[in-house]
C-alpha positions, 0 to 999 in steps of 0.5 A: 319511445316516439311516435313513429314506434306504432305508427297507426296504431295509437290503441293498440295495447302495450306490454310490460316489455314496452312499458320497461323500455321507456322506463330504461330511457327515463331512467337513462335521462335521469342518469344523464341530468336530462330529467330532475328527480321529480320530472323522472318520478311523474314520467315513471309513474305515467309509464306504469300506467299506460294501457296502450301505446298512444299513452307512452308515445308521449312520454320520451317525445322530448328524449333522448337527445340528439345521437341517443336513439330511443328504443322501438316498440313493435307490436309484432316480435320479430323471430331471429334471422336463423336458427343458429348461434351465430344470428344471436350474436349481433355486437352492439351495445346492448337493449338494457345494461342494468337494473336495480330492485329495491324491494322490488323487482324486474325482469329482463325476458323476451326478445332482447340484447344481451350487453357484453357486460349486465350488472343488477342489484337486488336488495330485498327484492328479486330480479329474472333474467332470461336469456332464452330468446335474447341476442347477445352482443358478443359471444362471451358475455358478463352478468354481474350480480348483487344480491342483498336479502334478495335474490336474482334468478339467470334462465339459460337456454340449452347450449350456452356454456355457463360459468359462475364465479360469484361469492356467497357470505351467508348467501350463494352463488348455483352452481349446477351449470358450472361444467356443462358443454357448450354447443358450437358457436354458442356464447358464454355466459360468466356470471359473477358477483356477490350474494349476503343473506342472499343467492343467485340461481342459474337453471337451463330451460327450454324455449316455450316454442321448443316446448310447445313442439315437443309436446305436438311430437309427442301427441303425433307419436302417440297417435300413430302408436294407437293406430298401429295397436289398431291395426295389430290388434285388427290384424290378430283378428283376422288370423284367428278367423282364418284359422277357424275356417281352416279348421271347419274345411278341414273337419268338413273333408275329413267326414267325406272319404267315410261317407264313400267308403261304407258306399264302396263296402256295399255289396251289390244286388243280386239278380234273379 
């Protein structure tokens, strides 16, 4: 985090995103010797109490040291450079490598860079991780789980293949993704691990944006099937009307040739 990362913007709010990503470089620095446990401690708990984004810029001002780049923070998300599986596969190192909760929990969701290897531990706790609007540093990517009295979730975006291959004592591992096809070009994603009295599951979910136009389709293709009905139903309508004044012309004609035919039957009058 620096100052840089909303330049201007010292009062904008921030989110749980912007607050878990000073929270990786603290925890980074910690790893590192950078930060002693009491620094890392007192920097982690001003984090989580940040509001806005003047109040986390100080934080890592002093971190990470030179050739370590801090992570951004934008306001604004930024959408992929296409719509394809291949502007989703950036290479690099990744945003975040691991997590931990002990009874606790994280999450890893939004926009984010999936490493080529992830590995998380929950022990009486629970972690998400959601893979729906991540990048992905190659197109085979490992997620490695330990899930003790806990449990970890993996939400998968329709056309990534997924293959699980952890073990379960008295735990498990979901295995109802295992098999699905892939979509062309799409990365794979091997989840492994370990699970005690504890499980991984793995569930394939929509986007909300695909969601969201999903149901604007719906409500457009109801729209223009009661407009049809309308319409049939107007259309009905008038072929009745038509029908009911072809049957008044026909009554009306059908009375006409008697009338002139009782006056063809008269006889004339005779003159004296």
């Amino acid at each position: 985090m620096s100052d840089d990362a909303a330049p201007g913007l010292p009062d904008l709010r921030a989110s749980d995103a912007d607050r878990e990503r000073v929270a990786e470089v603290l925890r980074d620095a910690l790893a590192e010797g950078r930060l002693d446990m009491a620094e890392f401690e007192e920097r982690l708990e001003e984090t989580y109490k940040a509001r806005t984004y003047g109040e986390l810029a100080p934080i890592t001002r002093d971190l990470p040291a030179a050739g370590v780049t801090p992570p951004s923070v934008s306001p604004a998300k930024e959408p992929p450079a296409d719509g394809s599986w291949a502007g989703r596969i950036v290479g690099g190192e990744g945003s975040s490598a691991w997590a931990v909760a002990v009874m606790s929990g994280f999450q890893r969701r939004g926009r984010w860079t999936v490493p080529r290897r992830f590995t998380c531990v929950a022990f009486w706790g629970g972690g998400e991780i959601d893979l729906r609007e991540a990048d992905f540093s190659a197109g085979q990517v490992e997620i490695n789980c330990v899930a003790i009295m806990g449990g970890v979730q993996i939400v998968v975006p329709p056309g990534v293949e997924v293959v699980v291959r952890g073990v379960g004592v008295m735990g498990g591992f979901d295995q109802r993704e295992t098999g699905v096809r892939g979509d062309p070009g799409a990365p794979r994603v091997v989840v492994g691990g370990f699970a005690f009295w504890g499980g991984v599951g793995v569930e394939r979910k929509k986007t909300r944006a695909a969601r969201r136009q999903e149901k604007l389709e719906r409500k457009a293709a109801g729209r223009e099937l009661r407009s049809a009905s309308r319409d049939e139903g107007l259309d009905a309508h008038l072929r009745i009307l038509e029908g009911h004044q072809d049957l008044l012309r026909g009554h009306g004609q059908g009375h006409a040739p008697g009338r002139g035919a009782r006056e063809d039957v008269r006889e004339p009058r005779r003159e004296d």
